[in-house]
C-alpha positions in Angstrom: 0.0 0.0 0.0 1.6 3.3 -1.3 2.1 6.0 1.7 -0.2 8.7 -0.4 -3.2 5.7 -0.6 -2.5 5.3 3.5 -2.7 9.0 4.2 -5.8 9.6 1.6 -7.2 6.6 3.5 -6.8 7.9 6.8 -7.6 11.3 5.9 -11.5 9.7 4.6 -12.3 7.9 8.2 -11.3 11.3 9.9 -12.3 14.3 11.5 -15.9 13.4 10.9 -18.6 15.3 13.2 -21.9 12.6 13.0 -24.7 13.1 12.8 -28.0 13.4 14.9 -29.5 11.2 17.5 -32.9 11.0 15.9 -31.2 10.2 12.5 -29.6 7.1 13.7 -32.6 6.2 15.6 -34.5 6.3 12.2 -31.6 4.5 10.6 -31.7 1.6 13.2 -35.8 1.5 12.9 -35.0 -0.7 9.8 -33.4 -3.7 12.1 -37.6 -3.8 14.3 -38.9 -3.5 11.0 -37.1 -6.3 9.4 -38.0 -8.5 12.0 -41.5 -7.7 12.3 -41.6 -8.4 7.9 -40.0 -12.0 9.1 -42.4 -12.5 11.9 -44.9 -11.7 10.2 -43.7 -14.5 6.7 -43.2 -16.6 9.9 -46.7 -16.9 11.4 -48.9 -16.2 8.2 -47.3 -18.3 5.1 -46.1 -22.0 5.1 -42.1 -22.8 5.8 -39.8 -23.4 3.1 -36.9 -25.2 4.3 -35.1 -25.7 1.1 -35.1 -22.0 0.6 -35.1 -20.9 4.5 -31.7 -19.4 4.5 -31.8 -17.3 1.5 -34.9 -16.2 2.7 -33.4 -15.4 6.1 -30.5 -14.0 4.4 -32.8 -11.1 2.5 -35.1 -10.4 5.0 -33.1 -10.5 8.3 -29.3 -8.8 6.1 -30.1 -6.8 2.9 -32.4 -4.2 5.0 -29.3 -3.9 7.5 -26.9 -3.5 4.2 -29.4 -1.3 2.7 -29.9 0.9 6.2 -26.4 2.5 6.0 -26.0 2.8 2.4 -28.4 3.8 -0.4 -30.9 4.6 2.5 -29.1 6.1 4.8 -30.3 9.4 3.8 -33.8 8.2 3.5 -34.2 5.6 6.4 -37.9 6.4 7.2 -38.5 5.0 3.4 -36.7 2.0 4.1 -39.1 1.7 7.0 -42.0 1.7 5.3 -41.0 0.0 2.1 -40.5 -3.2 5.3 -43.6 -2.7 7.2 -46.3 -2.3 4.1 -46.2 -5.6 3.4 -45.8 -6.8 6.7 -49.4 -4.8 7.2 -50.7 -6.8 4.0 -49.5 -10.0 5.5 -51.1 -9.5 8.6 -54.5 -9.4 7.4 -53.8 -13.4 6.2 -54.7 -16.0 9.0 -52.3 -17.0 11.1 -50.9 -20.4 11.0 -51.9 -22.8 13.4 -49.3 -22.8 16.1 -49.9 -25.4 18.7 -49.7 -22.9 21.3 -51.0 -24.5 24.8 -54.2 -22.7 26.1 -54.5 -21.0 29.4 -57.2 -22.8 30.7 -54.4 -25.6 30.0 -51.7 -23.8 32.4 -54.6 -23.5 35.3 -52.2 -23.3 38.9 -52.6 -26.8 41.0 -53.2 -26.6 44.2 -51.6 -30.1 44.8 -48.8 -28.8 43.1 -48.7 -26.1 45.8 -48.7 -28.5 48.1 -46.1 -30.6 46.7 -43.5 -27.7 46.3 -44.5 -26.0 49.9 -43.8 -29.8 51.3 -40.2 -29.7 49.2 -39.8 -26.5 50.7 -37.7 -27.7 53.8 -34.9 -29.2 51.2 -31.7 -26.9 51.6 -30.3 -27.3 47.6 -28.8 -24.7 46.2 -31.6 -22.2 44.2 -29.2 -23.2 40.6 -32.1 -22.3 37.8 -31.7 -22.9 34.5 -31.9 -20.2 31.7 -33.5 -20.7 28.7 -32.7 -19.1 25.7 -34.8 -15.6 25.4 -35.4 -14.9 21.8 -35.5 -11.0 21.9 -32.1 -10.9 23.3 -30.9 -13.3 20.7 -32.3 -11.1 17.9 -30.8 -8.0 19.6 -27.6 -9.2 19.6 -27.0 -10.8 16.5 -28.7 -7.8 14.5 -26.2 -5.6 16.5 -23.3 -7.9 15.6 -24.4 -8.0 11.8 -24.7 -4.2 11.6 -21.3 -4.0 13.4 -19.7 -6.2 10.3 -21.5 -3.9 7.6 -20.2 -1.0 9.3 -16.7 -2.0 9.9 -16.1 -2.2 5.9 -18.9 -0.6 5.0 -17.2 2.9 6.2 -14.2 2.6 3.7 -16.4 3.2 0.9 -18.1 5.9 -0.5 -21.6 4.7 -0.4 -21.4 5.0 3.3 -21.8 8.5 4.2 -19.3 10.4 6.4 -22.1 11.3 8.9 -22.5 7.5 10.0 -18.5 7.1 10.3 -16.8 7.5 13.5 -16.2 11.1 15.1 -13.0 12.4 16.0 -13.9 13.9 19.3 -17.4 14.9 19.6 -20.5 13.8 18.1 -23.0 10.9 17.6 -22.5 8.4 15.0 -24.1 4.6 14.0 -20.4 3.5 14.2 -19.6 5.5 17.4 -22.7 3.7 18.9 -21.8 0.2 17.6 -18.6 0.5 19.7 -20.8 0.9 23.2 -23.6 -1.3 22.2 -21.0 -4.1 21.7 -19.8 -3.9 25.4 -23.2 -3.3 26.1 -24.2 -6.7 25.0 -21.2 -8.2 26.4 -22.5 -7.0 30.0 -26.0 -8.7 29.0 -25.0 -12.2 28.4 -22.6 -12.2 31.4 -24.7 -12.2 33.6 -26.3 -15.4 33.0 -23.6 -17.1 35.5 -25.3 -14.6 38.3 -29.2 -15.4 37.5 -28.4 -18.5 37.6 -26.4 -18.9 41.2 -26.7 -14.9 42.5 -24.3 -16.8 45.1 -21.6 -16.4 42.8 -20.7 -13.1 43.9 -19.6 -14.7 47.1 -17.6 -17.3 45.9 -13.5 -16.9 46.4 -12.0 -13.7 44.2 -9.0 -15.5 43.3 -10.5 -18.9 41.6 -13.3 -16.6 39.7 -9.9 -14.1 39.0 -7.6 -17.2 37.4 -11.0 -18.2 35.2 -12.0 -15.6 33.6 -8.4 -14.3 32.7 -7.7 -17.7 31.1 -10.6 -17.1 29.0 -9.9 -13.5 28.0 -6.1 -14.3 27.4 -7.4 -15.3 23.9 -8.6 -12.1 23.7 -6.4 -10.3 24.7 -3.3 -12.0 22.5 -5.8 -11.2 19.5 -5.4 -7.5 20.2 -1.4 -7.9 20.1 -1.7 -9.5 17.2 -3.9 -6.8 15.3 -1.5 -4.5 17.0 1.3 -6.2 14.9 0.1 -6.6 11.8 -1.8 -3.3 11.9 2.1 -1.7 12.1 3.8 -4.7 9.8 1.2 -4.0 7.1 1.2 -0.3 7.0 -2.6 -0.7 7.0 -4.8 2.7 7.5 -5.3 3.2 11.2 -6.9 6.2 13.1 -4.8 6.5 16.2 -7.3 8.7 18.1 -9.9 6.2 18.1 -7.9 4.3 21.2 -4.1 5.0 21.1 -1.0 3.5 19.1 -0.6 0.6 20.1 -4.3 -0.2 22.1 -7.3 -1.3 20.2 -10.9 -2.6 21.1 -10.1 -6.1 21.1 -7.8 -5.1 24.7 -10.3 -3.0 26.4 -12.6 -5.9 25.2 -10.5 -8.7 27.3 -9.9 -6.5 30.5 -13.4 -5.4 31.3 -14.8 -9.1 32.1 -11.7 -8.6 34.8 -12.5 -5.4 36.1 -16.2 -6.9 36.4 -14.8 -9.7 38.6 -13.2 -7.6 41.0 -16.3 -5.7 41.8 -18.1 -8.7 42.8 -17.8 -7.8 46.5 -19.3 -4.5 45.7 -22.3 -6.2 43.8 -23.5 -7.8 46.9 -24.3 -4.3 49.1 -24.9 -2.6 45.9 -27.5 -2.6 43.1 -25.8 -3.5 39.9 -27.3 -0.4 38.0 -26.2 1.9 40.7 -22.7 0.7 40.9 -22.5 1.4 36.9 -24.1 5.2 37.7 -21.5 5.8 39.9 -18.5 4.6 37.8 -20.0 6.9 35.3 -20.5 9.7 37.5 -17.3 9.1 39.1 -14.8 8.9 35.4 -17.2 12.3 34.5 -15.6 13.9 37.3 -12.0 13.0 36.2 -12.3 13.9 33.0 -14.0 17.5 33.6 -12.0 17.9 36.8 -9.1 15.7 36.9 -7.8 17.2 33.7 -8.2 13.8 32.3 -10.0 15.2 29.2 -7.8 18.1 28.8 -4.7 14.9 28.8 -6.8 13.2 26.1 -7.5 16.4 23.7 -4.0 17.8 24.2 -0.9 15.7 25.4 1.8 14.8 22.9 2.4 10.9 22.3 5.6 10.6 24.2 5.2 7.6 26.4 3.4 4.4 26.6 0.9 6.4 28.2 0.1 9.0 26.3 0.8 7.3 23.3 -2.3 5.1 24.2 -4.3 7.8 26.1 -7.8 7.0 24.2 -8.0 2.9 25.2 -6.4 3.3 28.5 -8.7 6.8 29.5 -12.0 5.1 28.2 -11.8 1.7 29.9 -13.9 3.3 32.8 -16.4 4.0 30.7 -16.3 1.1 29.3 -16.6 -0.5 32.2 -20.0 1.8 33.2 -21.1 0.6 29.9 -20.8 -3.4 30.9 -22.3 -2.9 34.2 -25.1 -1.4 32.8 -25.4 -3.7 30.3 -24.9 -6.5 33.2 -27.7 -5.0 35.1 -30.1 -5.0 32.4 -29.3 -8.9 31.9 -30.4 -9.8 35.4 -33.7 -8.0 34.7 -33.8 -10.1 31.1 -32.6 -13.2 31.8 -34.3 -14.2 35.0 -37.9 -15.6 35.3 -39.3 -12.7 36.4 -36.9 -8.4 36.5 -36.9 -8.8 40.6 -35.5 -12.3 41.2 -31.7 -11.3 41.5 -32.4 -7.8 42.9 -34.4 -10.1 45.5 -31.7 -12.9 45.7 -29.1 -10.5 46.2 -30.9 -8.4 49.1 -30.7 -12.5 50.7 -27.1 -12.8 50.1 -26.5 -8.7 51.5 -28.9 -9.4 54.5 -29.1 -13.2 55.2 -30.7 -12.7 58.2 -32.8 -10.1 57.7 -34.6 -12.0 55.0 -36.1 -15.0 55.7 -38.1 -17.3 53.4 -42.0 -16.8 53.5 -43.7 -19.3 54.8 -46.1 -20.9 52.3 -50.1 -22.3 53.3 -50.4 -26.2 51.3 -54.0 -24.2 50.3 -52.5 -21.0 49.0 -53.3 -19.8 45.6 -50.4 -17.7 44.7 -46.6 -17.7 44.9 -44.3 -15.1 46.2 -44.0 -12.3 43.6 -40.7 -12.5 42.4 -42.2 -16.2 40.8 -38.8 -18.2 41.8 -38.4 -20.3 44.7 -35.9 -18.6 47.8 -32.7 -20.7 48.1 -33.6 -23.0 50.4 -36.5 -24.0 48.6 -37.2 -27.0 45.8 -33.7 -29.2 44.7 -32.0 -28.4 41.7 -33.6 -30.6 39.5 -36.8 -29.6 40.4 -36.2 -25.9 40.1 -34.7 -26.6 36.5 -38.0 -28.0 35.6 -40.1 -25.2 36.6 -38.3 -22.3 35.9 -36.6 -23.7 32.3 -40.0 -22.5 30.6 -41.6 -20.0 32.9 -39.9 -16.5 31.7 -42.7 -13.1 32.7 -41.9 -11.1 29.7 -44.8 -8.8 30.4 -43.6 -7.7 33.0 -39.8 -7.9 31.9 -40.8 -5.7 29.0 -42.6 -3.1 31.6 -39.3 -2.8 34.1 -37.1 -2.2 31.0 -39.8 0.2 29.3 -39.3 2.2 32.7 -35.3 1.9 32.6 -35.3 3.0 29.3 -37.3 6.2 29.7 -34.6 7.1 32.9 -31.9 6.6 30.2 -33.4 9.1 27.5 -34.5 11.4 30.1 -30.9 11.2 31.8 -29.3 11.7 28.3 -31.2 14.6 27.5 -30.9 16.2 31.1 -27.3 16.4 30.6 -27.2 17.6 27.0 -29.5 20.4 28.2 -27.2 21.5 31.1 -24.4 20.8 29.0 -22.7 18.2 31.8 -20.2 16.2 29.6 -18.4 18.5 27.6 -21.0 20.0 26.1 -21.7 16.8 23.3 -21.5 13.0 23.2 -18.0 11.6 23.3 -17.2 8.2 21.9 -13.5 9.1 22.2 -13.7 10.2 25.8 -16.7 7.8 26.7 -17.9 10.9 28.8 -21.4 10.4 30.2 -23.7 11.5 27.7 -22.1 9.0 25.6 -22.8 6.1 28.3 -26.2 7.8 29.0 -26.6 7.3 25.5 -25.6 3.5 25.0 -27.7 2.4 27.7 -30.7 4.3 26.3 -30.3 3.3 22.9 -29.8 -0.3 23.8 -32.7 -0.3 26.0 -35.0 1.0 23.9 -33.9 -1.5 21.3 -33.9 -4.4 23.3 -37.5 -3.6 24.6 -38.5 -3.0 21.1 -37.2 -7.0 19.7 -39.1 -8.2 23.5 -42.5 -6.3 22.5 -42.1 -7.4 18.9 -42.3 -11.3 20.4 -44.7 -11.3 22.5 -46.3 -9.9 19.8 -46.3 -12.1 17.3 -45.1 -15.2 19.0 -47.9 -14.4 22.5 -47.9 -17.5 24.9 -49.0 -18.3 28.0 -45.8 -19.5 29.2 -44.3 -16.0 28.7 -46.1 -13.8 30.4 -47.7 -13.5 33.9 -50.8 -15.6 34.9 -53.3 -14.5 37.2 -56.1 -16.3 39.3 -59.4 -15.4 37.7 -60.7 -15.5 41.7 -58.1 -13.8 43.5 -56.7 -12.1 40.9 -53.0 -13.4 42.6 -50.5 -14.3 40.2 -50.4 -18.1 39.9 -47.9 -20.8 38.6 -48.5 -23.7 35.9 -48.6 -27.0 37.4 -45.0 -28.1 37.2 -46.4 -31.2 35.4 -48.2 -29.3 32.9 -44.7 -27.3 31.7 -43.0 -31.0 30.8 -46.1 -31.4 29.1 -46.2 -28.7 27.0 -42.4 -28.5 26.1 -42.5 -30.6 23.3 -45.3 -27.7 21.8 -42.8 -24.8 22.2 -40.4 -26.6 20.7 -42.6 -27.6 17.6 -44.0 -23.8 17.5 -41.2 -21.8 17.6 -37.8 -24.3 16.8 -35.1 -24.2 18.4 -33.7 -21.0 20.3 -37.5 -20.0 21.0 -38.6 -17.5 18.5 -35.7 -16.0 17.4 -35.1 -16.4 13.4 -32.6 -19.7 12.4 -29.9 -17.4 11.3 -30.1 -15.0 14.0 -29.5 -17.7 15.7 -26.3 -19.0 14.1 -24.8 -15.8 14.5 -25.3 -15.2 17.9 -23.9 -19.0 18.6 -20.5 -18.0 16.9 -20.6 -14.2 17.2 -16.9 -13.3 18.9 -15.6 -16.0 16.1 -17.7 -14.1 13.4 -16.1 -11.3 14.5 -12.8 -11.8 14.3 -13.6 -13.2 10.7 -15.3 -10.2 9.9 -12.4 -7.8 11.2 -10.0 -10.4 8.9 -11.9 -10.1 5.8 -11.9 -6.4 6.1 -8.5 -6.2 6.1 -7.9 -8.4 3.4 -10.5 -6.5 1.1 -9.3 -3.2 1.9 -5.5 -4.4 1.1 -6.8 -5.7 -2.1 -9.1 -3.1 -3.4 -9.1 0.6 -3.9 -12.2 1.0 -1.7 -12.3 4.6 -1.0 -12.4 5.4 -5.1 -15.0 2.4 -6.0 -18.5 3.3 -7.4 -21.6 2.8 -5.1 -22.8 -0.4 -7.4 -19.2 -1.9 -6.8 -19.2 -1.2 -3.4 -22.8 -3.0 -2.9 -22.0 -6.2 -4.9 -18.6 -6.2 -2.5 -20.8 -5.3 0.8 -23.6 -8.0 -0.6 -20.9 -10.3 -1.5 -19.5 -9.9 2.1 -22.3 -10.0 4.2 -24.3 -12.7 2.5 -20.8 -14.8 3.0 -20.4 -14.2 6.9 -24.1 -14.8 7.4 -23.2 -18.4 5.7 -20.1 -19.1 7.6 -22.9 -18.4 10.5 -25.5 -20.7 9.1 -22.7 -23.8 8.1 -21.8 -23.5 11.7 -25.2 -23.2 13.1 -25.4 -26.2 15.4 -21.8 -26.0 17.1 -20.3 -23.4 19.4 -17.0 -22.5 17.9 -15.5 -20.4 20.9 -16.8 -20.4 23.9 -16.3 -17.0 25.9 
């Protein structure tokens, strides 16, 4: 690569100022819309296996392809263009679905008695967490839109306002950065909904894990960090430094996390992320952290790596939130680890309520205390049994704090002034969690829905109006149906699926293939048809490589 291509490469993913929050809201509408268009094929026309991946392929990819390129500028079209037919379709039947019926799920009162009689057995309250569609849709749309964007942005089809800003601003790219770590912090914690007594296990043993399984991680970014300088490839060194890059700050946060497990028990998950927020805001308005950032020469390590080293607070703010809004997700109902982790804070102060063999309802939190039903038991019951209702309410609520956080501070101008992907100030957290929120909400409320069930959502006795339980009995009976209605992975789409399976693996390939196209062809001067068929070409193959792999896990992290 000549050094006049390298600069005039550099010189077309800089000093970009973004664009507006509303526009990349509109742009992102696209990625509901598309799934509500495949919901709605789903439930109103007969499957077509032979063709199902192509027809994943152009419902579920070509909209997110499409959303950052040719419509970019027009993103409310795009909208529509997906949901007029998906208004057409809905006025077909809908397939039969095998769904069980309420009247099916009635609560037993033998059953009551049967778990209030298993209530003296002192097994550890282990539950087991079934997948949860939305999430997988979230995340997998958010990691496909991260691999358009990542080589979409070297071409000129992809307009400047979208591509990354140097210092202030809000851009789809800037917010791919944050969502990612945001969606990290969702999926980890599944290990705490399922044993909240993990926090108080030994530091050390849970500190020797998880760095063997970010190691990989972590020698990935050297790696980049090598053949990034070996290559000569384009780089923008204010994005995190000289020498640091995502894949780093990606491998030391699950660390940082671990060390603030003895924080977690006395403190709300959520707060503990506001306060790291709060907290690096201060240092980098009054700790001259910022001012270090905008203005230091490179002349150390340090400085030299400023960006990555400065933002991993954030970052860090980020993945707690993110963590907090996966025990509200993930669990069978928002307040079962805020409850479980009040038991482990106050373990006296919290004893288990006693239960009448006669009573109608179960404790509100719909999750036995942890000295309630064995193991095997509780894996039964709670293995179907998600309240997305009210899941869907709590995060509804969190995500109207976020927005009205976000635009608190842009009105008293607490940040800097703007959103900072550089600095990760806190309008740009306040942002990410808002954004991702919303989003996440939006894929939950899209599924219930289209894909409504009475083993999703809260039941309630038609006497007492007191939330009841299915008969235990009744969920083994009815798995098989589930499984036959939605497939496997609940309701989220095959290919969605695959990709979220393999998604840190897809990544990597994705970052690879980049690199290899953009050493091979003179992206920055192709014509928008080229750069398509390359961006089609491209996304159509990783999507693919997802659905070849779909029923293995390549990389477990």
């Amino acid at each position: 690569m000549s050094d006049d291509y390298k600069a005039s490469k550099e010189a077309f993913v800089s000093g970009m100022t973004g664009s507006s929050i509303g526009h990349i809201n509109l742009v992102s509408l696209a990625s509901l819309a598309s799934i509500a268009l495949h919901s709605a094929v789903r439930t109103r026309l007969p499957p077509t296996k032979p063709l199902q991946f192509t027809g994943e392929a152009i419902l579920l990819v070509a909209p997110l392809i499409a959303s950052v390129t040719v419509f970019a500028n027009a993103p409310a079209l795009l909208s529509f263009i997906l949901l007029a037919p998906t208004v057409l379709l809905l006025l077909l039947p809908r397939r039969e679905s095998g769904t069980p019926l309420p009247s099916t799920l009635t609560h037993s009162r033998a059953s009551s008695r049967d778990a209030s009689s298993q209530a003296s057995s002192n097994s550890p309250a282990v539950i087991s967490i079934p997948p949860l569609p939305a999430l997988t849709t979230y995340r997998s749309h958010m990691l496909l839109l991260t691999f358009i964007c990542i080589l979409a942005v070297d071409f000129p089809v992809f307009p400047r306002s979208l591509a990354k800003c140097e210092t202030f601003g809000v851009s789809m790219m800037d917010l791919g950065v944050g969502s990612f770590v945001f969606s990290q912090g969702v999926v980890s914690a599944i290990p705490l909904v399922k044993n909240p007594a993990h926090l108080t296990e030994p530091l050390l043993p849970k500190l020797s894990s998880v760095l063997r399984k970010c190691s990989p991680i972590l020698l990935l970014g050297l790696l980049r960090t090598i053949s990034v300088k070996g290559t000569e490839y384009p780089e923008h060194v204010t994005e995190y430094g000289v020498y640091w890059n995502f894949f780093i700050t990606l491998a030391l946060i699950p660390v940082l996390q671990v060390l603030l497990h003895p924080v977690m028990i006395h403190l709300p998950i959520s707060l503990l992320g506001v306060v790291i927020a709060i907290s690096h805001q201060l240092a980098l308005s009054m700790g001259s952290l910022q001012a270090f950032v905008l203005e230091a020469p490179r002349v150390g390590v340090i400085s030299a790596n400023k960006e990555g080293i400065v933002s991993l607070t954030g970052y860090l703010a980020i993945h707690l939130l993110g963590l907090s809004t996966g025990t509200l997700v993930l669990a069978p109902t928002p307040s079962y680890f805020r409850r479980r982790r009040q038991q482990l804070a106050h373990p006296r102060a919290t004893p288990s309520r006693p239960r009448t063999p006669s009573s109608d309802s179960d404790s509100d939190d719909g999750a036995p205390s942890p000295s309630s039903a064995p193991a095997p038991a509780l894996a039964l019951a709670h293995e179907q049994r998600r309240e997305n209702d009210k899941t869907a309410t709590e995060l509804c609520s969190y995500a109207v704090l976020w927005w009205v956080l976000l635009g608190g501070l842009k009105l008293f101008g607490i940040g800097g002034g703007d959103v900072s992907r550089r600095l990760v100030n806190l309008q740009y957290i306040a942002w990410v969690a808002a954004y991702n929120t919303t989003f996440l909400l939006g894929y939950l409320v899209l599924d219930l829905a289209f894909f409504p069930s009475p083993l999703s959502t809260s039941i309630y006795s038609p006497t007492s109006k007191l939330k009841v339980h299915p008969d235990p009995d009744t969920l083994k009976a009815t798995r098989h149906l589930r499984g036959r209605e939605l497939g496997v992975g609940g309701s989220a789409p095959a290919l969605l699926d695959a990709v979220n399976r393999n998604g840190l693996v897809l990544f990597l390939l994705a970052n690879v293939t980049t690199g290899l196209i953009n050493l091979s062809l003179p992206t920055m001067y192709m014509s928008d048809a080229s750069a398509m068929l390359v961006l089609s070409l491209y996304g159509f193959g990783l999507s693919a490589v997802a659905w070849s792999c779909r029923h293995r896990r390549l990389w477990r992290f």
